[in-house]
C-alpha positions as CSV (number, residue, x, y, z in Angstrom):
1,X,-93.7,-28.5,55.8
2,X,-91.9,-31.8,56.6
3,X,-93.0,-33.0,52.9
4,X,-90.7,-30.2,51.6
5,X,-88.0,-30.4,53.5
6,X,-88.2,-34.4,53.0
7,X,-88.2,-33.9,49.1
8,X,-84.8,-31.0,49.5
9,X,-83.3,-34.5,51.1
10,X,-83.7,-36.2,48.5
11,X,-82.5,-34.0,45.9
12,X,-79.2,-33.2,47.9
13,X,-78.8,-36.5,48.2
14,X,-79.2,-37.2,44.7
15,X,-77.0,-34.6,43.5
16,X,-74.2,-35.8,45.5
17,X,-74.4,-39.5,43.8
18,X,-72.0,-41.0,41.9
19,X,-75.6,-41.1,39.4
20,X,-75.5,-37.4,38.8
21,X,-72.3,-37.1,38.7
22,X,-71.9,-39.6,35.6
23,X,-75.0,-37.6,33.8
24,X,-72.9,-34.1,33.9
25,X,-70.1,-35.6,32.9
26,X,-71.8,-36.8,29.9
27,X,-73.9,-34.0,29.5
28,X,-70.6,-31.8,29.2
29,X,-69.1,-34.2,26.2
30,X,-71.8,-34.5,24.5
31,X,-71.5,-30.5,24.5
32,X,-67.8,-30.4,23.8
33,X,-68.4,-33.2,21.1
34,X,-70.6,-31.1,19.2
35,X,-69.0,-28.0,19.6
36,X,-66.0,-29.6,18.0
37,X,-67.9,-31.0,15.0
38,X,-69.1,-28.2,14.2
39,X,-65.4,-26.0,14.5
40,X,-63.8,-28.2,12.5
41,X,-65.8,-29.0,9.7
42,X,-65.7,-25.4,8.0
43,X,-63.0,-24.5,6.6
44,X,-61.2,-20.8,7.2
45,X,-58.7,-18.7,5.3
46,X,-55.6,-17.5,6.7
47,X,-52.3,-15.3,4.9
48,X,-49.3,-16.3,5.7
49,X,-46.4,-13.5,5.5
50,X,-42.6,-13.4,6.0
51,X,-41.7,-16.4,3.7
52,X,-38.1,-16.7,2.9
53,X,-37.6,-16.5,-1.2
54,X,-35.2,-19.2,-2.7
55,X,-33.4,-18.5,-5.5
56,X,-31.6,-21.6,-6.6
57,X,-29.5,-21.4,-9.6
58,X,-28.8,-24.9,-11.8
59,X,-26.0,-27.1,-10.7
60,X,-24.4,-26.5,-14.3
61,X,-24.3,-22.3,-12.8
62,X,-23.0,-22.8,-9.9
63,X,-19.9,-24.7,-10.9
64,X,-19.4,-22.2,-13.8
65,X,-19.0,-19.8,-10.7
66,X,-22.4,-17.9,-11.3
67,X,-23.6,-16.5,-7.3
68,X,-27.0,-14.3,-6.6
69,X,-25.1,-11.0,-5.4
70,X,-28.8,-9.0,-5.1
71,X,-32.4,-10.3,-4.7
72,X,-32.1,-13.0,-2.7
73,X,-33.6,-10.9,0.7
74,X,-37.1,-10.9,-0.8
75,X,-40.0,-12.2,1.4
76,X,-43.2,-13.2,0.0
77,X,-46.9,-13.7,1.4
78,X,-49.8,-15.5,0.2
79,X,-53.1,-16.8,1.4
80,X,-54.2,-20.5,2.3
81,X,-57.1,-22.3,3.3
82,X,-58.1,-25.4,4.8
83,X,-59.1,-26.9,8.2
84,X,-59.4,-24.4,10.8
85,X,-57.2,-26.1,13.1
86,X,-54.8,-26.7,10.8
87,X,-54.7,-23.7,8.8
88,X,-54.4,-21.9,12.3
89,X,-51.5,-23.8,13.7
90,X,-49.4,-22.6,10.3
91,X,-45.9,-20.4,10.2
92,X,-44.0,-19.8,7.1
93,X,-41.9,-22.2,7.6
94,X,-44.0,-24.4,6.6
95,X,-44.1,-23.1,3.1
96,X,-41.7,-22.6,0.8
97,X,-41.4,-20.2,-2.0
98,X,-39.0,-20.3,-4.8
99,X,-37.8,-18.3,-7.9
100,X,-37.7,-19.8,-11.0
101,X,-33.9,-19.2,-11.9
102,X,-33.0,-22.8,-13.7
103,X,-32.5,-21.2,-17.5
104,X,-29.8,-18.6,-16.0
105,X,-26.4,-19.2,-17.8
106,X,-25.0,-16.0,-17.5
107,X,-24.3,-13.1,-15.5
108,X,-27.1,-10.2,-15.4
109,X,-29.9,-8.3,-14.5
110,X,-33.0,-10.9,-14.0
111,X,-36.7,-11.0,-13.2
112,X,-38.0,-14.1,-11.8
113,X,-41.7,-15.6,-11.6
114,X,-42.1,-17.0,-8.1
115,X,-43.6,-20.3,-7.2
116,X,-45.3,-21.9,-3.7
117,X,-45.3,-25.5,-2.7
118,X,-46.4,-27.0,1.0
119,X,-43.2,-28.4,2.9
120,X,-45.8,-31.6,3.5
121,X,-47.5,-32.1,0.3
122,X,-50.4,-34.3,2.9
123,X,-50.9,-31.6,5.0
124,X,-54.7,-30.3,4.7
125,X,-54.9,-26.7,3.8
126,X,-54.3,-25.2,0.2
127,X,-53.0,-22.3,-1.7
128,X,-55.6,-20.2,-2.2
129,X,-54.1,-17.0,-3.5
130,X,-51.5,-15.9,-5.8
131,X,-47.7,-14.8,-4.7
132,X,-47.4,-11.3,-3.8
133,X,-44.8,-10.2,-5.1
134,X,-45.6,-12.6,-8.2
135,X,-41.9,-11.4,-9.6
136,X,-38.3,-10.6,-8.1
137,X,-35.5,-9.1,-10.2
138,X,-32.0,-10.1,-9.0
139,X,-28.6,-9.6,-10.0
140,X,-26.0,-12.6,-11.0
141,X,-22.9,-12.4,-11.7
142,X,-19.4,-14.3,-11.6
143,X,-17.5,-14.2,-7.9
144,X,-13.9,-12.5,-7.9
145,X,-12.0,-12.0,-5.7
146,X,-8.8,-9.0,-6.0
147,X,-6.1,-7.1,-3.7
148,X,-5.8,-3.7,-3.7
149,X,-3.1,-1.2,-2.7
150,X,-4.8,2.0,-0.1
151,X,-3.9,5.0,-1.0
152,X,-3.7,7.5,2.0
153,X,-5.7,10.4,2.5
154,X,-5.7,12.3,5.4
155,X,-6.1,15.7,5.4
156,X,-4.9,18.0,8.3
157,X,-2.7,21.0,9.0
158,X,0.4,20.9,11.6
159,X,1.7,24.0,13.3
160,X,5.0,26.1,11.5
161,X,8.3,24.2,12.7
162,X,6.7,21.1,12.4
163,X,6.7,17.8,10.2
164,X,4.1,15.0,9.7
165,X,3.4,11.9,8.2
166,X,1.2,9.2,7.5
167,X,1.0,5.5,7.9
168,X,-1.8,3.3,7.7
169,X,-2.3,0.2,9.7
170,X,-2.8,-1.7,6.5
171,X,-1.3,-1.4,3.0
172,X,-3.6,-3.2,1.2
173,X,-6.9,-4.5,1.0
174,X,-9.0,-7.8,-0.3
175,X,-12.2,-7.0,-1.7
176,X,-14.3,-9.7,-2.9
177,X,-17.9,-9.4,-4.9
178,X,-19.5,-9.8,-8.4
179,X,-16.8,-9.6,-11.1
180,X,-18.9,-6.8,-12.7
181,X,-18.4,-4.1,-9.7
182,X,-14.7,-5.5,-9.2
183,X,-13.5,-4.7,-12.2
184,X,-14.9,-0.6,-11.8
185,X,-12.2,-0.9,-9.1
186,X,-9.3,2.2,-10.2
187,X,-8.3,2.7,-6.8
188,X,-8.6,2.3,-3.2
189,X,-8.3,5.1,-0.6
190,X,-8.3,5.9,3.0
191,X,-9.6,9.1,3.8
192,X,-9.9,11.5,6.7
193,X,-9.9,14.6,7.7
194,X,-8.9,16.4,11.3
195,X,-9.9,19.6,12.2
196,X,-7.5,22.3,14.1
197,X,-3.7,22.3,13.9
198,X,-1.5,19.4,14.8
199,X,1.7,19.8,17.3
200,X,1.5,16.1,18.3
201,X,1.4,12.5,17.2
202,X,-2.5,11.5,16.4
203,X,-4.0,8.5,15.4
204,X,-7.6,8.3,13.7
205,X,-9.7,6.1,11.6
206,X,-10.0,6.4,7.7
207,X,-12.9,5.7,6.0
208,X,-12.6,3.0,2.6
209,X,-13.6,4.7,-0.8
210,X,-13.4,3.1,-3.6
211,X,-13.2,5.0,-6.7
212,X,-13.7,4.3,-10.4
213,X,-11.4,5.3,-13.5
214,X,-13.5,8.5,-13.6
215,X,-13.0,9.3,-10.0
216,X,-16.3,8.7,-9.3
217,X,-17.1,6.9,-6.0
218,X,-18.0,3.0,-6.3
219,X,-21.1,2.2,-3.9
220,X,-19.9,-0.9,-1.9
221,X,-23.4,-2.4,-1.3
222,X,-22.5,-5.5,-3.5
223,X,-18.8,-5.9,-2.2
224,X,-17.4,-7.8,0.5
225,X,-14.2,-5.8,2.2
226,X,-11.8,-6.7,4.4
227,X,-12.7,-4.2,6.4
228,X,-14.4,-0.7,6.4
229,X,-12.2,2.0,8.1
230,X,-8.3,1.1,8.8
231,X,-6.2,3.1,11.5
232,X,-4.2,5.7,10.3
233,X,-1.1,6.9,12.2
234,X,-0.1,10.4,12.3
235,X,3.8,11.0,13.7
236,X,4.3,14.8,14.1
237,X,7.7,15.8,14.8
238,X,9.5,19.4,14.9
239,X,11.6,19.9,12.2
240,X,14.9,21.6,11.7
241,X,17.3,23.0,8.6
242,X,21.1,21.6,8.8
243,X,24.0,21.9,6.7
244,X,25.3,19.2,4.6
245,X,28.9,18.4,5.3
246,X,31.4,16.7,2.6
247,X,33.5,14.2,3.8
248,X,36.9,12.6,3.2
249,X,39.1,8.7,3.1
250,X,42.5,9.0,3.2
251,X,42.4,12.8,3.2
252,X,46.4,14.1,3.7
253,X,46.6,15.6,7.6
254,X,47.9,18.6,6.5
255,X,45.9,19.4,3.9
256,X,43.1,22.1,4.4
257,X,40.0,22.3,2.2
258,X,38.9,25.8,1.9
259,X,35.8,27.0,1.1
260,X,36.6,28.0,-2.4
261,X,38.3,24.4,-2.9
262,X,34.4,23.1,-2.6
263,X,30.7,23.7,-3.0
264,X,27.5,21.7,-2.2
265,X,24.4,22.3,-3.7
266,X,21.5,22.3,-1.7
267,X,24.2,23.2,0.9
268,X,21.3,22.0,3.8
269,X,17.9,20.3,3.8
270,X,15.0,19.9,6.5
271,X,14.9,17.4,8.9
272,X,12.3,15.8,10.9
273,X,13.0,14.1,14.3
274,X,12.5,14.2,18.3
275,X,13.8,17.3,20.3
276,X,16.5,15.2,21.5
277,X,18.0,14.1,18.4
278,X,17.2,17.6,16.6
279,X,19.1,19.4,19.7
280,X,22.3,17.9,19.0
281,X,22.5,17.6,14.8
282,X,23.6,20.5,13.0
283,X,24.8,19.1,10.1
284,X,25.0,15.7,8.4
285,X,27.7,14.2,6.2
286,X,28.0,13.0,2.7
287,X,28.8,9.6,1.3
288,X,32.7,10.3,1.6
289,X,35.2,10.9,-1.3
290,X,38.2,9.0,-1.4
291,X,41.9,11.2,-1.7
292,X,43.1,8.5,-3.7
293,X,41.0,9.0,-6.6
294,X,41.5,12.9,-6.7
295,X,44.3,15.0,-8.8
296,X,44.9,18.5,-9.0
297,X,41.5,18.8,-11.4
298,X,38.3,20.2,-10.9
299,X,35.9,17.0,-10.2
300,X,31.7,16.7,-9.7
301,X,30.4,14.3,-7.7
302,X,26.7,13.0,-6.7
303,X,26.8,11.9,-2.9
304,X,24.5,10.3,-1.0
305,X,23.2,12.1,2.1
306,X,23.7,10.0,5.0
307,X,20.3,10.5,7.6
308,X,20.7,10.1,10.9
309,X,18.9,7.4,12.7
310,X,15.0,8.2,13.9
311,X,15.3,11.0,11.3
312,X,13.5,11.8,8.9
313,X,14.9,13.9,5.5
314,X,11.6,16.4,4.4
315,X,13.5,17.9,2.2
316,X,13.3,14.7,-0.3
317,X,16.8,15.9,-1.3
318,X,18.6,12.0,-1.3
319,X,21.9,13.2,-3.0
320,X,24.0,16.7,-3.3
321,X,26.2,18.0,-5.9
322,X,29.6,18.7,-4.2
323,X,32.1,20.8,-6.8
324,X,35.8,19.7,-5.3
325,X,38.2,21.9,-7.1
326,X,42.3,21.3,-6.7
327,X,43.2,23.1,-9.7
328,X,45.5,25.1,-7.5
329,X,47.6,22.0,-6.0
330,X,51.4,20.4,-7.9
331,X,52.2,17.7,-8.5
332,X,54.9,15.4,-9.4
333,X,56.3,12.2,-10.8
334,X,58.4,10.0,-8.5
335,X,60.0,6.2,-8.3
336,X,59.1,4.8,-5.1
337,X,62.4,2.5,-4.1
338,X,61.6,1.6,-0.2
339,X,58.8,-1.3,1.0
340,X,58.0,-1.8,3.9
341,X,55.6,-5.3,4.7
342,X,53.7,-5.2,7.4
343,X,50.6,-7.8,8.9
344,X,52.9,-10.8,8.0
345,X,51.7,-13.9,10.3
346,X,53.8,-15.8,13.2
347,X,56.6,-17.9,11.6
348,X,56.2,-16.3,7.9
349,X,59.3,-13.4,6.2
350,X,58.4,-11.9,3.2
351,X,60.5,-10.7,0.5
352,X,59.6,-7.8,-2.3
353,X,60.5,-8.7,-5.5
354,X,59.1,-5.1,-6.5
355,X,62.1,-2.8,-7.1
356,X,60.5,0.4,-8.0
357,X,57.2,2.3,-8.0
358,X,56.6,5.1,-10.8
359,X,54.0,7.2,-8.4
360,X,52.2,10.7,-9.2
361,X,52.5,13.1,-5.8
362,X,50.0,15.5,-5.5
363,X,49.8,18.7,-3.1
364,X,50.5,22.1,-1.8
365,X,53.4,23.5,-4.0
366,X,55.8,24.1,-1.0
367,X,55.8,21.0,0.1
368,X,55.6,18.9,-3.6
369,X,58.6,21.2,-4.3
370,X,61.0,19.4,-1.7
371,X,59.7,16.2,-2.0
372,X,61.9,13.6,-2.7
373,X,61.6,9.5,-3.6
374,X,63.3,8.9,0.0
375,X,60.2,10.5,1.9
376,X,57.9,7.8,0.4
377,X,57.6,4.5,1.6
378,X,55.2,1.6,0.0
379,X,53.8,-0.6,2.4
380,X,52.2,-3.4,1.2
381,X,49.4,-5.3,4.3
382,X,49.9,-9.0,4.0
383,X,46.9,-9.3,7.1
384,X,44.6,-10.6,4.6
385,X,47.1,-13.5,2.6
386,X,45.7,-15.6,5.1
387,X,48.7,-18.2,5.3
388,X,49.6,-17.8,1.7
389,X,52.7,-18.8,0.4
390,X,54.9,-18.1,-2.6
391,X,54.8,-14.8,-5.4
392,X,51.7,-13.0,-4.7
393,X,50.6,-9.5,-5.8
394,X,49.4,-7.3,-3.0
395,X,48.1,-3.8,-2.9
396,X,50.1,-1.1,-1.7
397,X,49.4,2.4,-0.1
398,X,52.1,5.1,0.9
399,X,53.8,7.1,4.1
400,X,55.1,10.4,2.8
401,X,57.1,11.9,5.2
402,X,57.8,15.3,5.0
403,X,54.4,16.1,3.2
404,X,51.7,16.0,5.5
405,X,49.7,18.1,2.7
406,X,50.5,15.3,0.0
407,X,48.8,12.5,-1.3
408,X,49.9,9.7,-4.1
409,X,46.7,9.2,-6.4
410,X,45.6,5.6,-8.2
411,X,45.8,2.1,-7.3
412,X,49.4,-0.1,-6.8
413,X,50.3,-3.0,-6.0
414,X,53.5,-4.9,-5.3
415,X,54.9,-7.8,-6.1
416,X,57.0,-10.3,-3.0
417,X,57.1,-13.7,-2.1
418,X,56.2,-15.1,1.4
419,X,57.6,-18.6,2.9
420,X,57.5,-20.1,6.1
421,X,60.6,-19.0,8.4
């Protein structure tokens, strides 16, 4: 018994010794030594997927303004061997793959044999298998770039008594891509469509079409645009009919226009604007006729129809015919004897040299009847001379007393001299 438990002494005693400590220690390397040798002598096979494709045109290309527009998204994978721990510690980056694309000298449809190298030529795996895909087919072409004007179309339906237009946020678009799918370009719209029945302002996004001479809708894979939808603005506003009104410079005070004097064709149109503007516009005027143009005839004219402000005029009607007929006025042939001057300047007389006027008189026959040279005065504005001195010929316009239904047609003028008092 105390032989036993002498000989357990010693071998605790031995185990905890610096001796057996050094045997495990070598006992375990020689372990780890040979289980290495043997991991890393065999060689293992590995495939490598995911690798970027490169597509590189010549220099010569590229500065003739050839680009890859399709084909140039392709991943490939192949298979490599080599040292186990090398071969397992590889990404595709480490790789590169390229497609052959140095003979292309114009644009077109292409299909290109790919190729594999290693990034570091020394690194100690190999290629084992062949490219899959082996080919790529790509598209080149020339870059260009064009601006386009949007055509609107939004399509909706506003309630009766109501007016609505469209404006888009944009007017025009830049589209860039292969010169080939460019030039399909016809035209460029915006289109929408809202469902129900408008009373209200509204504002939505259009969707970009592109459209080709035939009508037919471009697919914008290849193209780069500006944007892809663009805000359009609906303004809805009620709408109401007024009249057109004719109006009048230098029209005689007593002198009425009746209704079978005059005519307007369209005698009203359709206007679009807020509730407050519409509340108090019943009619808007014409570009105004000048009396001193008219005689007793019958005379057409093509006026201008004057919108109001934060209107808008639906009925696309921009002029009116207005029939102005003074058939049934006299007239008369007078000599105009008395000037008068007026607008003359601080320390300035004037003096007519004029003697006479030969005027025509035109009006109501009662009153072109009793009309006489004296009622008519020329006075001849000297405002504008601005300090002018000597003979100078000034325009002239005329005060007929006594004929408040009268009017003296065509342009005068006078002749006086001015000079400092």
């Amino acid at each position: 018994m105390k032989e036993n438990k002498s000989k357990r002494s010693r071998f605790r005693a031995f185990v905890q010794s610096t001796n057996f400590l050094f045997i495990v220690s070598i006992v375990i390397s020689l372990v780890i030594w040979i289980y290495m040798s043997i991991s890393t002598g065999n060689d293992t096979s590995l495939t490598i997927s995911d690798i970027p494709v490169q597509v590189e045109l010549s220099e010569d290309a590229v500065n003739n303004g050839l680009q890859v527009f399709s084909g140039s998204d392709y991943k490939a994978s192949l298979t490599v061997t080599g040292n186990r721990a090398v071969v397992g510690s590889l990404q595709a980056s480490d790789i590169t793959v390229k497609a052959a694309a140095n003979y292309v000298d114009s644009a077109g449809n292409y299909t290109l044999y790919l190729n594999a190298s290693k990034n570091d030529p020394y690194s100690d795996f190999q290629i084992s298998s062949a490219i899959k895909p082996s080919t790529i087919d790509v598209f080149i072409d020339y870059l260009r770039e064009a601006t386009f004007d949007i055509q609107e179309n939004v399509v909706y339906k506003v309630d009766d008594g109501y007016y609505a237009s469209t404006t888009l946020s944009s007017k025009t678009i830049y589209i860039t891509g292969p010169q080939s799918e460019v030039s399909k370009i016809s035209k460029v719209v915006a289109a929408a469509n809202i469902d129900g029945t408008l009373n209200s302002s509204r504002k939505v996004n259009a969707d970009i079409i592109l459209y080709d001479a035939d009508g037919k809708e471009i697919n914008t894979d290849l193209l780069s645009l500006d944007f892809k939808t663009v805000e359009a603005a609906i303004s809805v506003l009620p709408e109401k009919e007024v009249s057109l009104k004719p109006t009048f410079t230098n029209l005689p005070s007593g002198l009425q226009i009746t209704d079978d004097m005059i005519s307007v064709e369209p005698s009203s149109i359709l206007l679009a604007g807020t509730d407050d503007v519409l509340n108090k516009t019943d009619s808007v005027n014409l570009a105004p006729i000048d009396f001193t143009s008219l005689t007793n005839t019958k005379s057409i004219f093509d006026l201008a129809v004057e919108i109001p402000t934060d209107c808008k005029n639906i009925s696309n009607t921009s002029t009116a015919k207005v029939t102005l007929d003074l058939s049934s006025l006299s007239s008369k042939k007078l000599t105009v004897e008395k000037f008068m001057v007026q607008g003359l300047a601080s320390g300035y007389s004037a003096e007519v040299t004029q003697k006479n006027l030969e005027v025509t008189v035109y009006g109501t026959s009662s009153q072109i009847d009793s009309l006489s040279a004296s009622d008519i005065t020329a006075v001849i504005d000297v405002s504008s001379s601005d300090g002018m001195k000597g003979s100078v010929s000034m325009p002239v316009t005329f005060n007929i007393e006594n004929g408040s239904s009268c009017w003296v047609s065509g342009s005068y003028k006078a002749n006086l001299t001015i000079s400092e008092s």
